[in-house]
C-alpha positions as semicolon CSV with decimal commas, in nm:
position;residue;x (nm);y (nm);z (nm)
1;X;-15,625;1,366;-0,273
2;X;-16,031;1,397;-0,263
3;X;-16,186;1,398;0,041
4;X;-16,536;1,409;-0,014
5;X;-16,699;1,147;-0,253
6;X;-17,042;1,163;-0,411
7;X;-17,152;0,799;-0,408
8;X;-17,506;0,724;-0,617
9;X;-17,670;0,517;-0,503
10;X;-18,039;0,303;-0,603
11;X;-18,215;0,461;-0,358
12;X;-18,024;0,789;-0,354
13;X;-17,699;1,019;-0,341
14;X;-17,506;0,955;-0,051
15;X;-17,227;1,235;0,066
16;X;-16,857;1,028;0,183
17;X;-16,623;1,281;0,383
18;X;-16,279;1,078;0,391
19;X;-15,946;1,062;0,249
20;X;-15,918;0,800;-0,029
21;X;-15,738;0,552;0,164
22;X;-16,014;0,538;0,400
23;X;-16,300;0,524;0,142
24;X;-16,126;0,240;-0,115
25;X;-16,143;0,061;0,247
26;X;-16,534;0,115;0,283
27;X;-16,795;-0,136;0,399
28;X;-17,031;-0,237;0,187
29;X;-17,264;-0,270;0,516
30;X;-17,219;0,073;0,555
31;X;-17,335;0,141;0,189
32;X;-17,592;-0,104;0,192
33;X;-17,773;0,069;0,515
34;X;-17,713;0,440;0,337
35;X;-17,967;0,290;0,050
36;X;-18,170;0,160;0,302
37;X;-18,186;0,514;0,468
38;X;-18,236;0,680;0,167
39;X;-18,583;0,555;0,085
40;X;-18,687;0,748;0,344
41;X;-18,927;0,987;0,170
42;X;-18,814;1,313;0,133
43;X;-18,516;1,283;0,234
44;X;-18,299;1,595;0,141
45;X;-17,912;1,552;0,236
46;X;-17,723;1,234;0,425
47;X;-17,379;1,171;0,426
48;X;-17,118;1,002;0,639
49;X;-16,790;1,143;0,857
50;X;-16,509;0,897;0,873
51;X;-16,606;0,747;1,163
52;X;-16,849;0,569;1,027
53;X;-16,933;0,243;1,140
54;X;-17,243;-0,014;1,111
55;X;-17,493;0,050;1,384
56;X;-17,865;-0,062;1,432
57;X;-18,114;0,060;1,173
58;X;-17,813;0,360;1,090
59;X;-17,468;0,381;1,060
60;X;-17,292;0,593;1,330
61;X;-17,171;0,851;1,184
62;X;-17,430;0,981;0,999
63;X;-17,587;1,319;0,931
64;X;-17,957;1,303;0,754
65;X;-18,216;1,585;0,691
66;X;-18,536;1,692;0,584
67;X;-18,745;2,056;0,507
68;X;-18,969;2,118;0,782
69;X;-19,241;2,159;0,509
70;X;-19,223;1,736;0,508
71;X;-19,022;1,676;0,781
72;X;-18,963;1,320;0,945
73;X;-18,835;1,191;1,252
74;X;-18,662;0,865;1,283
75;X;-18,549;0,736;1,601
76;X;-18,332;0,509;1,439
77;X;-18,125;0,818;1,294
78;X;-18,078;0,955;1,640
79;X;-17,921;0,674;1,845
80;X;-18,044;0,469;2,181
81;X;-17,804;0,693;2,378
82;X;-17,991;1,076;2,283
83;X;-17,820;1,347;2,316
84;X;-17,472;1,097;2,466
85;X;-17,211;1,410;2,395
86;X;-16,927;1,568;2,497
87;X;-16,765;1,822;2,725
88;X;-16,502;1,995;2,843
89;X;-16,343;2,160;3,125
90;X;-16,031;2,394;3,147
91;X;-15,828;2,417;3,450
92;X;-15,537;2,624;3,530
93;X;-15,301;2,316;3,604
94;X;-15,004;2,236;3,355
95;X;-14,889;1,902;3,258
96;X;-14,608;1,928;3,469
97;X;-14,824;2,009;3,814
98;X;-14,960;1,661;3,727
99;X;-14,608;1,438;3,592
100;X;-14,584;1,266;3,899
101;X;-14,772;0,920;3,861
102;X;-14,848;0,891;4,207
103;X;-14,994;1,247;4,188
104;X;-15,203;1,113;3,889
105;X;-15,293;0,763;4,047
106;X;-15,405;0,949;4,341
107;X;-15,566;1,205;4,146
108;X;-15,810;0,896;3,960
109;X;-15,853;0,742;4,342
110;X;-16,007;1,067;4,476
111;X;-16,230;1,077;4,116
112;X;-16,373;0,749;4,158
113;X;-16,483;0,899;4,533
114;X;-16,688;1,158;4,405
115;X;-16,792;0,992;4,111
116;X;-16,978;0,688;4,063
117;X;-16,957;0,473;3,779
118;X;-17,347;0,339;3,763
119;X;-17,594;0,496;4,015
120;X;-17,570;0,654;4,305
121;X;-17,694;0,527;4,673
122;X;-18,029;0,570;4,782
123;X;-18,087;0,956;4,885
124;X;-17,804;1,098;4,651
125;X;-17,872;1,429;4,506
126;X;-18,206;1,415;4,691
127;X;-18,224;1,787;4,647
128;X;-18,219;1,815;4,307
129;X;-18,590;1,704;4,139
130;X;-18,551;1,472;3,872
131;X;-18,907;1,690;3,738
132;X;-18,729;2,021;3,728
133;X;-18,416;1,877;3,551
134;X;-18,569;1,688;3,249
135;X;-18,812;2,023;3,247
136;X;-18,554;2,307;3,250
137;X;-18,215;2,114;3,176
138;X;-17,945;2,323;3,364
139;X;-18,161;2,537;3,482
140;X;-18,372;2,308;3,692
141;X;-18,040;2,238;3,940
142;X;-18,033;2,384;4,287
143;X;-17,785;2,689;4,305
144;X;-17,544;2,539;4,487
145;X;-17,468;2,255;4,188
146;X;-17,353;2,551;3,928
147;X;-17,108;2,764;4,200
148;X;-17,002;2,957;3,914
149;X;-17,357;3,074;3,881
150;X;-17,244;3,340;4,202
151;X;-17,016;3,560;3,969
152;X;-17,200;3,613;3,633
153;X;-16,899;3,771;3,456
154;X;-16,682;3,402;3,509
155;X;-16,990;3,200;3,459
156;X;-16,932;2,924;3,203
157;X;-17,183;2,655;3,355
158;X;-17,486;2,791;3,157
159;X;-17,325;3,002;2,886
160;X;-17,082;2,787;2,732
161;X;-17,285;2,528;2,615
162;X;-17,491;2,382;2,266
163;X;-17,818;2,498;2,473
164;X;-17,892;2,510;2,827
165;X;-18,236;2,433;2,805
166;X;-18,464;2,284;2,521
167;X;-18,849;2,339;2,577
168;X;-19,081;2,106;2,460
169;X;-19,438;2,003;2,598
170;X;-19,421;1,860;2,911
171;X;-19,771;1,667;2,904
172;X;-19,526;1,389;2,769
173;X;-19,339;1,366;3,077
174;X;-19,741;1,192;3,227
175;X;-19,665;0,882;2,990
176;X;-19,295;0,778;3,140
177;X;-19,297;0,519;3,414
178;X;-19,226;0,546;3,740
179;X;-18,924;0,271;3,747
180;X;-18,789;0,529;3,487
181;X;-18,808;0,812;3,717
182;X;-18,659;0,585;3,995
183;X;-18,371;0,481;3,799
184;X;-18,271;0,778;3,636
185;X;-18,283;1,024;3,924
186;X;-18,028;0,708;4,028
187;X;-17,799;0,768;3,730
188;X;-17,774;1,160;3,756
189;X;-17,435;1,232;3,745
190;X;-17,247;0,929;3,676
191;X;-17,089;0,834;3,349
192;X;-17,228;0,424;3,293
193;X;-17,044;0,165;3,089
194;X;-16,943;0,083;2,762
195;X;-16,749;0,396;2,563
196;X;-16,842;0,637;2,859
197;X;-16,547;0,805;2,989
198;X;-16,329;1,119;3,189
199;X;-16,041;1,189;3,073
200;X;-15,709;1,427;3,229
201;X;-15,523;1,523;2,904
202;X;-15,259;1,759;2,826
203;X;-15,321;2,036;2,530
204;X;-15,072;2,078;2,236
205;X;-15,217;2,438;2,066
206;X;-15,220;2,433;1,682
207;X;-14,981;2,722;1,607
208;X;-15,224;2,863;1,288
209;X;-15,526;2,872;1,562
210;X;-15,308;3,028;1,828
211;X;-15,518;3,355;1,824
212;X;-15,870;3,110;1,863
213;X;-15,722;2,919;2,126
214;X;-15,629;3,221;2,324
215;X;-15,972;3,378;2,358
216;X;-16,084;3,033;2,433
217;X;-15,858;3,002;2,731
218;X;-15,612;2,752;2,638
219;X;-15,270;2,698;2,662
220;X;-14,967;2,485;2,544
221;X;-14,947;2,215;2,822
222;X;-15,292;2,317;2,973
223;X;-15,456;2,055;3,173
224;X;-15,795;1,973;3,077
225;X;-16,085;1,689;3,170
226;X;-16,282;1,542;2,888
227;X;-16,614;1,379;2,970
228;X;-16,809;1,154;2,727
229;X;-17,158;1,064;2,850
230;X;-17,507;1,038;2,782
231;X;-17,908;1,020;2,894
232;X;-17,850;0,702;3,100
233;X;-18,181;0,539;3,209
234;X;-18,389;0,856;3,057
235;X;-18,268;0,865;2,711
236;X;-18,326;0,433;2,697
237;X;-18,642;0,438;2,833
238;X;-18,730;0,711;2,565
239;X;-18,575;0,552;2,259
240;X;-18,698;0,229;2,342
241;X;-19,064;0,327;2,387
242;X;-19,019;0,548;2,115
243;X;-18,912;0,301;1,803
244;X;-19,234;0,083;1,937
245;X;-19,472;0,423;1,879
246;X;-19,306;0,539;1,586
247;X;-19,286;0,148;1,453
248;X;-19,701;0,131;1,496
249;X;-19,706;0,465;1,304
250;X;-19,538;0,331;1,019
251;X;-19,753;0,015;0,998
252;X;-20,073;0,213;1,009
253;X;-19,945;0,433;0,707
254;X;-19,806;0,154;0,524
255;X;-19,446;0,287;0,567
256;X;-19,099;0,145;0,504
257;X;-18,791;0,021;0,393
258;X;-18,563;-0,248;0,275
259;X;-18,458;-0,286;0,646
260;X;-18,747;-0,352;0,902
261;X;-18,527;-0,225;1,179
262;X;-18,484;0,150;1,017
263;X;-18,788;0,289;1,186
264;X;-18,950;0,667;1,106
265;X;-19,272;0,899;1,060
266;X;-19,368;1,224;0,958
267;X;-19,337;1,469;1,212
268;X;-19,714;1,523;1,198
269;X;-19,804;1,233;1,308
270;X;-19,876;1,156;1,663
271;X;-19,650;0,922;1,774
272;X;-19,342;1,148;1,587
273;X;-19,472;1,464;1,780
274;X;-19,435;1,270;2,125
275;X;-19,125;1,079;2,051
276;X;-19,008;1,424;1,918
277;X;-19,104;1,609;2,253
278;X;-18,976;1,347;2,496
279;X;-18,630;1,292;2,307
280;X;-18,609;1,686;2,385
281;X;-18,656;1,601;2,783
282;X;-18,348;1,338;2,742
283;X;-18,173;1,621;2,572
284;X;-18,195;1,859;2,885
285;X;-18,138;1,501;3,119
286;X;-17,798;1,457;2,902
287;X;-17,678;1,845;2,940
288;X;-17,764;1,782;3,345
289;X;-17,576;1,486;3,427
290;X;-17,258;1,586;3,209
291;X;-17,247;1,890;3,393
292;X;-17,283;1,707;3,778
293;X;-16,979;1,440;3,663
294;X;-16,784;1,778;3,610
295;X;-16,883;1,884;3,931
296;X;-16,786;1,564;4,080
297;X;-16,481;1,602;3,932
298;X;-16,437;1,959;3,994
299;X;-16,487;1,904;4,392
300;X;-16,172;1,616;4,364
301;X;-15,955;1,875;4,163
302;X;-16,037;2,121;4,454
303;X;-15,925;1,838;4,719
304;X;-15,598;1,736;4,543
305;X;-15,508;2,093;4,432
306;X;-15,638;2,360;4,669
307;X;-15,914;2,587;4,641
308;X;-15,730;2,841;4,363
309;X;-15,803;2,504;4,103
310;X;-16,003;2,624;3,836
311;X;-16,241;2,445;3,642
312;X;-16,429;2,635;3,357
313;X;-16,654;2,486;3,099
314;X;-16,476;2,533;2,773
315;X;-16,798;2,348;2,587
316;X;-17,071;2,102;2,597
317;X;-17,217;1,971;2,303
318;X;-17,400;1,634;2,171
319;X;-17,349;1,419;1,886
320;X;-17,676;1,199;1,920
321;X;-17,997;1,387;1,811
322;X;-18,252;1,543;1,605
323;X;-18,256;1,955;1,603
324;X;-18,465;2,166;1,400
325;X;-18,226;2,431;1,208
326;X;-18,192;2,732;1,038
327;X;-17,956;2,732;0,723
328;X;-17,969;3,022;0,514
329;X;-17,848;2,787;0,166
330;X;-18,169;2,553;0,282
331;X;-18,406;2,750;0,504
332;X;-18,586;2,573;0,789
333;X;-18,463;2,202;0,824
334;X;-18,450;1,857;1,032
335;X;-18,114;1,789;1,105
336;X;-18,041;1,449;1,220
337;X;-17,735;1,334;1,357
338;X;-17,608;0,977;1,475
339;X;-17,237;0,997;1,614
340;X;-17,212;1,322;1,430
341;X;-17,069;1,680;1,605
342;X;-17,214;1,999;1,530
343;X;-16,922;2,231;1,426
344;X;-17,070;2,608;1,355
345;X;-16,798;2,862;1,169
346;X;-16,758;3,201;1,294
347;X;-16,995;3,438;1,297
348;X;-17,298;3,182;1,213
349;X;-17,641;3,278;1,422
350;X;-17,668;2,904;1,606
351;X;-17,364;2,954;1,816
352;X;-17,366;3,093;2,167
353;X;-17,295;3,441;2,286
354;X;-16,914;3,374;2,311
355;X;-16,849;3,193;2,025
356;X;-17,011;3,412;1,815
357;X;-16,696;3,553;1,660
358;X;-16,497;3,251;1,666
359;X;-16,717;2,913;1,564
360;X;-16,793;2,723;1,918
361;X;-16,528;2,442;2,003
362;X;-16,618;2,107;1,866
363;X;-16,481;1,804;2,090
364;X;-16,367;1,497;1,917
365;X;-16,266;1,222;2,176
366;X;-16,011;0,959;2,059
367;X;-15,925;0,629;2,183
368;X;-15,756;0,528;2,489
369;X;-15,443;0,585;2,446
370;X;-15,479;0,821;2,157
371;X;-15,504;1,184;2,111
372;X;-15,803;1,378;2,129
373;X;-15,915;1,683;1,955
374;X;-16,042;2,042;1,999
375;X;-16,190;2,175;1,658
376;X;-16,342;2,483;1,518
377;X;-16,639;2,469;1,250
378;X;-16,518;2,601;0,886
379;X;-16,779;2,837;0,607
380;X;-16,771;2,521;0,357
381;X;-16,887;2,240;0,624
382;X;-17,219;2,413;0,571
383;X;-17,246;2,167;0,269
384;X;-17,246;1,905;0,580
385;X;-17,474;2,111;0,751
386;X;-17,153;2,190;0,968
387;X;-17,149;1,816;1,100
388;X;-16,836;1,671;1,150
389;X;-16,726;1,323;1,290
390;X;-16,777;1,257;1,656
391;X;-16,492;1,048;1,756
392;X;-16,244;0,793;1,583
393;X;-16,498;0,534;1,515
394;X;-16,489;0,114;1,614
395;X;-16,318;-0,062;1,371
396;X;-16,399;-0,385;1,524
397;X;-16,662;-0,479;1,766
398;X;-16,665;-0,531;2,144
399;X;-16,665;-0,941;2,075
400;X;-16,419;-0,935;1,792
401;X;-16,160;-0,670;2,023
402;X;-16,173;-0,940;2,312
403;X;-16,083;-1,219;2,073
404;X;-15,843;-1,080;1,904
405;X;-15,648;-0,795;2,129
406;X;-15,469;-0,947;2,427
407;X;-15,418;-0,774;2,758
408;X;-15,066;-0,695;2,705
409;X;-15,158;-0,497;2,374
410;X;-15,371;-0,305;2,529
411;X;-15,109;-0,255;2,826
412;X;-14,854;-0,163;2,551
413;X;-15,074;0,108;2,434
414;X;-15,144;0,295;2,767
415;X;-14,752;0,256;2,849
416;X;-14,832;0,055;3,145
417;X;-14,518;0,055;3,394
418;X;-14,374;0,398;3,179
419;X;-14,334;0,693;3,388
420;X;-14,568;0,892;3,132
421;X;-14,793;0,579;3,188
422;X;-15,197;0,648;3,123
423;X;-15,350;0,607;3,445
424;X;-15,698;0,402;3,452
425;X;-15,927;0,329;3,742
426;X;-15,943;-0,049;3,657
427;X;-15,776;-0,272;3,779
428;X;-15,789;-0,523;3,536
429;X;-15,737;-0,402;3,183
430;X;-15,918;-0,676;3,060
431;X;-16,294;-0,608;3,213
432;X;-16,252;-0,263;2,960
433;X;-16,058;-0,494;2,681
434;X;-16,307;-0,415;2,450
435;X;-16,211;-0,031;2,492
436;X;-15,897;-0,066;2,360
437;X;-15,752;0,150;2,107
438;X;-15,689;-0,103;1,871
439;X;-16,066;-0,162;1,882
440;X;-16,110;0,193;1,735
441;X;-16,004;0,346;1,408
442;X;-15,667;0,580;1,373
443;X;-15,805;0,889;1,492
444;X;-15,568;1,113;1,323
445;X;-15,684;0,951;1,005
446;X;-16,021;1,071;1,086
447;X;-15,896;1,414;1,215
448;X;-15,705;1,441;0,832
449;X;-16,015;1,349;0,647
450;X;-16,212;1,665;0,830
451;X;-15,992;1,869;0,765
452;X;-15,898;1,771;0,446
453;X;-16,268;1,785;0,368
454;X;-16,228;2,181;0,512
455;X;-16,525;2,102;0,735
456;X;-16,329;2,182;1,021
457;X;-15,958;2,295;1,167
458;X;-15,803;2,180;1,461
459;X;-15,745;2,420;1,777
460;X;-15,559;2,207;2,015
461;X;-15,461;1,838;2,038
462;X;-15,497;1,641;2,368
463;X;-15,284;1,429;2,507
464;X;-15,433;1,146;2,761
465;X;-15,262;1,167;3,146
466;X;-15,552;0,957;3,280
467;X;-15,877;0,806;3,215
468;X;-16,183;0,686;3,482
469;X;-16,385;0,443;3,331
470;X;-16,722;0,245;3,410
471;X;-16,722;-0,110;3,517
472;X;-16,950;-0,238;3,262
């Protein structure tokens, strides 16, 4: 069976990473808006993961790139939501500590305590300066918000991550307005709406990665917490203002494409350079408010379970954003990537410290009600430029899943009223109907295609418990 497919297209050569059923099954829309993002000129390498899915101006699900010698930045290609992601925390709880569906209903109750859904009340956090944050990223927060930060040698908080910190001039920080500032100091910490999640799962070890998943800290039956979130009010306000800039660019150089909603520059161009240096602040915003739902979640852990709980970062990475990279096949590049995962291989100089000798953990959220996946980064993906999916994909969209899925579906698939039941914090399925797993592609089927594709292995599958999600 192939798994990657070479389509040509009018406007270019588009890169497919899926199994054949998958790919016979392909959207036109999907192929139609790769043509459309190939006339960006210059373009050097774009392909999809099997997650892909029609989105606004891009598919999600795609991974685009340019030289730096003629680089371009295109909003568009990095999402609404920059640098939404994904993390990870490892405790030393087994499943079993948690079968008891009281223990786990409870568990979600004392959550939803420390963690808000939308915003926080008025004087929340009002130590922490919203300045230093978007400035510094993780290293902006007041001591007492990274408490492993006391014992170096068990720190995870600022080690185990993509990157703690990403500089960028901060004279751009002058141009963002106030309500901005007001709001997202607001959101810091809380997950929002729509795909947004937490997640207690259950880890299943892949027996061929055993020896990976031991220096990572896992074990068979482990108890972990997944969080999927983003830049909240920050990363809007940035990608909104930003497609207007970078839009007025493109008229004034006579730019464009097939699709007047695809919008990009060159980098040297004004508007690029700010949009370029802001989305950079939202980056460091995104890294700071997945790591404060953790702590939320850490400080309920260490209410249910005593103060011997642990509750080490395993990894945080993002899957919305534009990086600059070095790749020794292509030298200094643009790497773009819209619901795409960074997955480095052993060894390979962009990891952190402790992943150096085993490829950093890449964290591939299902469905509700599906598995989840912990992968490490193979030597071939770098003909991806080591991107890999970013989750199972929609298959439908919100408007479609409400029309067609019923509440009891959706029941059915979290085992409602089943002792191994997933627990949610609503409680009415149907205001998150639109969530369901049937609204989302067959994860494993994605999870096959990477590997198949050898752009990735997997390290441990995760098994859902329970799963805290926003009202809206």
């Amino acid at each position: 069976m192939s798994y990657i497919h070479e389509v040509q297209l009018p406007a270019g050569k588009l890169k497919v990473y899926m199994n054949e059923e998958m790919f016979n099954t392909l959207d036109y829309k999907v192929l139609e808006m790769a043509n459309n993002n190939l006339q960006i000129p210059n373009i050097q390498h774009m392909s999809y993961t099997p997650d892909v899915h029609v989105g606004v101006g891009t598919c999600i699900g795609t991974t685009a790139a340019w030289s730096m010698d003629n680089g371009v930045v295109s909003p568009s290609i990095v999402g609404s939501d920059i640098g939404c992601g994904m993390r990870v925390h490892l405790t030393n709880l087994h499943k079993e500590d948690v079968q008891d569906i009281r223990l786990r209903r409870k568990l979600v109750r004392r959550i939803e305590q420390f963690l808000p859904m939308e915003a926080h009340q008025r004087g929340h956090f009002s130590d922490i300066r919203l300045e230093h944050i978007v400035k510094k990223g993780l290293h902006g927060l007041p001591s007492k918000y990274v408490p492993d930060g006391y014992t170096p040698k068990k720190a995870t908080s600022l080690s185990h991550v993509e990157s703690s910190k990403y500089a960028f001039d901060e004279d751009v920080l002058g141009d963002i307005e106030d309500m901005t500032w007001h709001r997202a100091h607001r959101q810091l910490g809380t997950l929002g709406g729509g795909n947004h999640f937490a997640e207690i799962q259950a880890i299943e070890i892949a027996p061929e990665q055993r020896e990976i998943a031991e220096k990572w800290g896992l074990f068979d039956g482990q108890v972990v917490v997944m969080i999927h979130s983003g830049s909240r009010a920050w990363g809007g306000y940035v990608s909104q203002v930003g497609l207007t800039q970078v839009q007025k660019a493109m008229q004034r150089l006579g730019l464009g494409t097939s699709d007047p909603r695809l919008v990009f520059a060159p980098m040297e161009e004004p508007e690029a350079q700010k949009y370029v240096n802001q989305m950079y602040s939202a980056l460091n915003y995104a890294i700071v408010n997945r790591h404060l739902i953790a702590y939320a979640i850490r400080e309920a852990f260490l209410d249910i379970f005593g103060p011997k709980t642990k509750f080490a970062t395993l990894y945080d990475l993002m899957h919305n954003y534009a990086l600059e990279e070095h790749h020794e096949q292509y030298g200094e590049v643009f790497v773009h990537r819209k619901g795409a995962t960074r997955a480095l291989p052993a060894g390979h100089e962009g990891n952190p410290k402790p992943y150096v000798g085993t490829g950093h953990p890449a964290l591939i959220p299902g469905s509700m009600g599906t598995a989840s996946y912990i992968m490490v980064g193979q030597p071939s993906g770098v003909d991806n430029y080591y991107s890999i999916c970013h989750g199972a994909g929609r298959v439908r969209s919100r408007s479609a899943t409400k029309r067609l899925v019923t509440v009891d579906e959706f029941a059915s698939a979290l085992r409602v009223g089943q002792e191994d039941e997933i627990v949610v914090n609503q409680n009415s399925l149907e205001s998150i109907l639109d969530e369901s797993p049937q609204a989302y592609k067959n994860v494993d089927d994605i999870i096959n295609s990477v590997t198949g594709a050898s752009l990735a292995s997997v390290v441990a599958k995760c098994s859902p418990l329970a799963a805290i999600k926003g009202a809206k």
